[in-house]
N, C-alpha and C positions, 0 to 999 in steps of 0.2 A: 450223775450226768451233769456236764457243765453246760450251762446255756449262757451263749453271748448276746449279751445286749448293750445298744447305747446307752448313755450315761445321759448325755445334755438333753434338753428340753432343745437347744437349737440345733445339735445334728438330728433331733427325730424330726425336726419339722420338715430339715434342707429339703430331703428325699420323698418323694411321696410313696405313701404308704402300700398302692397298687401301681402297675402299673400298664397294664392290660388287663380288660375285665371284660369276660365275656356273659352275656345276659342273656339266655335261654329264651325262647318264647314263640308258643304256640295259637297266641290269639284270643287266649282263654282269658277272661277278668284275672285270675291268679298269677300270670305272668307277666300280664300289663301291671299290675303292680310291684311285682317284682324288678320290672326296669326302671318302676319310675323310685324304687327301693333304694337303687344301685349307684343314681347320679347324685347324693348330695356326699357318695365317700370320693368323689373326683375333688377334695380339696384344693392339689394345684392349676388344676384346670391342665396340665399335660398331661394327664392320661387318655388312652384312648376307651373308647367301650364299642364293643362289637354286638347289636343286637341281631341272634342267629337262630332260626328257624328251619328245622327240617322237613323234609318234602317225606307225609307217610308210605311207607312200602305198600307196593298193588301186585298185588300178582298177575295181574293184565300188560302190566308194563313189561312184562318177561316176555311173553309173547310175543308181542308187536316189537317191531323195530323203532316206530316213531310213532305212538300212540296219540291222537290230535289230543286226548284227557291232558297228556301230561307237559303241553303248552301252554293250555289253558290255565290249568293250576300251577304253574313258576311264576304266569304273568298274573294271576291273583296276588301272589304271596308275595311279588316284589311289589304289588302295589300297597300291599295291607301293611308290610314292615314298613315304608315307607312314608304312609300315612301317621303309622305308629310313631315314629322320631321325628316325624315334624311338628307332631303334637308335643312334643317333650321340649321342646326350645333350640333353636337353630344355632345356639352359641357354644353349644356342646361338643365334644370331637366325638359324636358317635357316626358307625356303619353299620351298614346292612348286611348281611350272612346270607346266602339260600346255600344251603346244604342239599347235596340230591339223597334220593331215595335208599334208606337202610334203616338200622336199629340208631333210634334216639342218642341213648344212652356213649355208645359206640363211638356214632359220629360226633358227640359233642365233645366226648374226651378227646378224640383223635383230632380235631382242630384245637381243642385247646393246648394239646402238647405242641404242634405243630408251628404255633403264632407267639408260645411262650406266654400262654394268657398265667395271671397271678394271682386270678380270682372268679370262681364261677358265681353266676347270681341264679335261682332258680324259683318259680312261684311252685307249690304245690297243693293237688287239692285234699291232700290229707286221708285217703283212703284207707277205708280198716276193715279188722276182719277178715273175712272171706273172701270180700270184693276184691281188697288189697292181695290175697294172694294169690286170686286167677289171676291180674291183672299185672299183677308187678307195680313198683313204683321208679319212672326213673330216675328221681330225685335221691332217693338213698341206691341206687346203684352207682350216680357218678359221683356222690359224696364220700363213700368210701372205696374208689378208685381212682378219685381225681388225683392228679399230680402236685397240684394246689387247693388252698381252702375254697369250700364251698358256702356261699351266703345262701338259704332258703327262707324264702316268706311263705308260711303257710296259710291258713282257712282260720285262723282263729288270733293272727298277727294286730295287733289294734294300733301300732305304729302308724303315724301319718307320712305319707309319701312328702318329700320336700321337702322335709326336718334335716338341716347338717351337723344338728349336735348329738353327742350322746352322752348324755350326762351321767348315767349309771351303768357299768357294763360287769354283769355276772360272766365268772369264769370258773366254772364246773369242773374240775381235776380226778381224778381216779388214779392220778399217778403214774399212767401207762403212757407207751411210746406218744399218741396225737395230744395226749395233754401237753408233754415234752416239746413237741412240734410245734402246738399254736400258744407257747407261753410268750414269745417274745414279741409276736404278733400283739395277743393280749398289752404288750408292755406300751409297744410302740401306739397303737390305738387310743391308749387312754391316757398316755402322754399328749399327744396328738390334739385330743378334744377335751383335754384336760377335767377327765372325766374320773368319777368316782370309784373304786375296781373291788369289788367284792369276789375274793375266790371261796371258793365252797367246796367242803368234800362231804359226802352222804355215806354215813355206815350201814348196810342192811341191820333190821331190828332181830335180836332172838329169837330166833325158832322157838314157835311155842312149841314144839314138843325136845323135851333135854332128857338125860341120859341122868341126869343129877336125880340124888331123891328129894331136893327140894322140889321138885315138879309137882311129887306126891304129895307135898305137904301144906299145910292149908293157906289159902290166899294172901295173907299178910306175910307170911315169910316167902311164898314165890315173887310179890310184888316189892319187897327188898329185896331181893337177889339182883333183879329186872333192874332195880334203881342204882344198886349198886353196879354194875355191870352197865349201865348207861354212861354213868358218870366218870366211872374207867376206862372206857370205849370212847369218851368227848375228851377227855384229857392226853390219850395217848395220840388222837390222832390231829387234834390241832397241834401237837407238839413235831408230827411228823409232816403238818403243811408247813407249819414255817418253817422249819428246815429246808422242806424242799423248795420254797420260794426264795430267791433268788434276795440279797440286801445291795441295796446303791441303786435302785432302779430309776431314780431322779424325776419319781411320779410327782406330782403337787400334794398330791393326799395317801397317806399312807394307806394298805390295803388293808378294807376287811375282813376279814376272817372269821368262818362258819362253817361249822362243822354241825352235820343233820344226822339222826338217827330217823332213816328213813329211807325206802327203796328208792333209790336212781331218779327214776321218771317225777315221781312225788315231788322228792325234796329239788332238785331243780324251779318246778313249775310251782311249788310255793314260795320257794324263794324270789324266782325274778315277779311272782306278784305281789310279796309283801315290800320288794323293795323297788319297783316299779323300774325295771330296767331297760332300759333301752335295747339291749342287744345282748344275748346268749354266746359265751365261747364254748365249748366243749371240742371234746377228740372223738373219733369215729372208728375207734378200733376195728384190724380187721382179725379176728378169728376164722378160721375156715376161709369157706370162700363168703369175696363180697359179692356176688352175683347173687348166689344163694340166700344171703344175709339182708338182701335188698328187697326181698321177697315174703321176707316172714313179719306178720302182721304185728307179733306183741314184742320188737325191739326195744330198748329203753330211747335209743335214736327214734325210733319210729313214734315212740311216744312225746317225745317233747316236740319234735317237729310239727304234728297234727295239734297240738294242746296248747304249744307256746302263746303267751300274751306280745311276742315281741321276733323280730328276725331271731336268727339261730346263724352262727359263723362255725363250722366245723370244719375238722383238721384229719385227715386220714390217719391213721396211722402203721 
């Protein structure tokens, strides 16, 4: 697959890098952080950011033709958005959203196609388990439906809000369509903040149980096998990231490259801790459906999203 990228360091700057962004938010500490996440990537000061709040569905509102409840609550919620972006600094191009009453998830995609946003921003609270699967999450339902990449700030994000640099950006690849999708993004970003770009690919480790009769045989000849088979496994496959990365990128610093014997979620969340990253790219593959997908507690998304030390930018695919 070819991917086109700029070349100069001055045509990534010209254009800025979003140019509608819209910022989810339900009032909760995770999405107040989440907006105030969202304003230091407004680098040229033209973009716009929509802070957009939906009205929850009532079943009483079906009923009634003009329900006095659901006066009350629009004229809360435009006061509390309100309040919320004037807290944030009046020099900003932000507005206010009130979305009416329906599924989250739904309506915030269906405005985002609607205004041509280029970026979702979302706080979440990280739900696992079982909780997460009564409950659904809508942060990985619009992340792997969005039209464009989604930013999510989770529960465990230690990023300080009002930071505009990003000095280290891990870029997590599996070689699928959304890695394909958010490389140039990846490109133009860390051009942008002239920032440090570490791509990473994590190989799942041996099945301990093999078909080989080294299996059977005694612990120093299966732990050579293991080593050898590691070392052939790290050699083939950085050999297959550069390749796939893309040469002339016209970053400041050439990229990293790290290749993990390690399941997914793991090698991710050790990596952007040992190398203190600023900000997470990966893809969001969609397999099946992503509604479904959105739902299941033990995703490898679902795991970096609850555990990341740092936002998380994903790319549908």
């Amino acid at each position: 697959m070819t991917v086109e990228i700029l070349q100069t360091k001055e045509t990534l700057r010209a254009a800025p890098v979003f140019r509608h962004i819209l910022a989810a938010v339900d009032f909760s500490d995770s999405s107040r952080r989440a907006l105030s996440c969202a304003l230091p990537l407004l680098a040229s000061g033209r973009e716009q950011i929509s802070a957009v709040h939906v009205l929850k569905a009532d079943w009483r509102y079906e009923v009634l033709d003009s329900p006095p409840e659901l006066g009350l609550e629009e004229t809360d919620a435009w006061r509390r958005l309100h309040s919320m972006i004037g807290g944030l600094g009046p020099e900003k191009n932000l507005e206010a959203v009130l979305l009416q009453h329906g599924p989250v998830a739904q309506a915030l995609l269906s405005f985002a196609a609607k205004t041509e946003t280029d970026l979702i921003v979302l706080g979440t609270r990280g739900l696992g388990g079982f909780q997460k699967l009564a409950l659904g999450s809508v942060a990985e339902e619009v992340l792997r439906r969005a039209p464009c990449p989604v930013l999510t700030i989770g529960p465990n994000s230690a990023r300080p809000s009002g930071t505009p640099d990003l000095h280290t950006i891990l870029f997590a690849t599996d070689f699928g369509n959304g890695s394909a999708k958010a490389l140039p993004l990846v490109l133009k970003l860390a051009a942008l903040h002239a920032a440090k770009l570490i791509v990473l690919h994590t190989t799942p480790p041996m099945p301990a149980t093999s078909t080989n009769l080294s299996a059977y045989a005694p612990g120093t000849i299966a732990a050579d096998e293991l080593q050898e088979w590691e070392g052939t496994s790290r050699k083939r496959s950085l050999q297959q990231l550069k390749q796939w990365f893309p040469k002339g990128t016209g970053l400041q610093q050439e990229p990293e490259y790290i290749v993990g014997i390690d399941f997914l979620p793991e090698g991710i969340l050790t990596a952007a801790t040992s190398r203190k990253a600023d900000l997470i790219v990966m893809g969001a593959n969609q397999r099946g459906s992503a509604r479904f997908a959105a739902h299941v507690p033990w995703t490898a998304v679902h795991e970096v999203l609850h555990d990341a030390p740092c936002p998380v930018l994903t790319v549908a695919g």
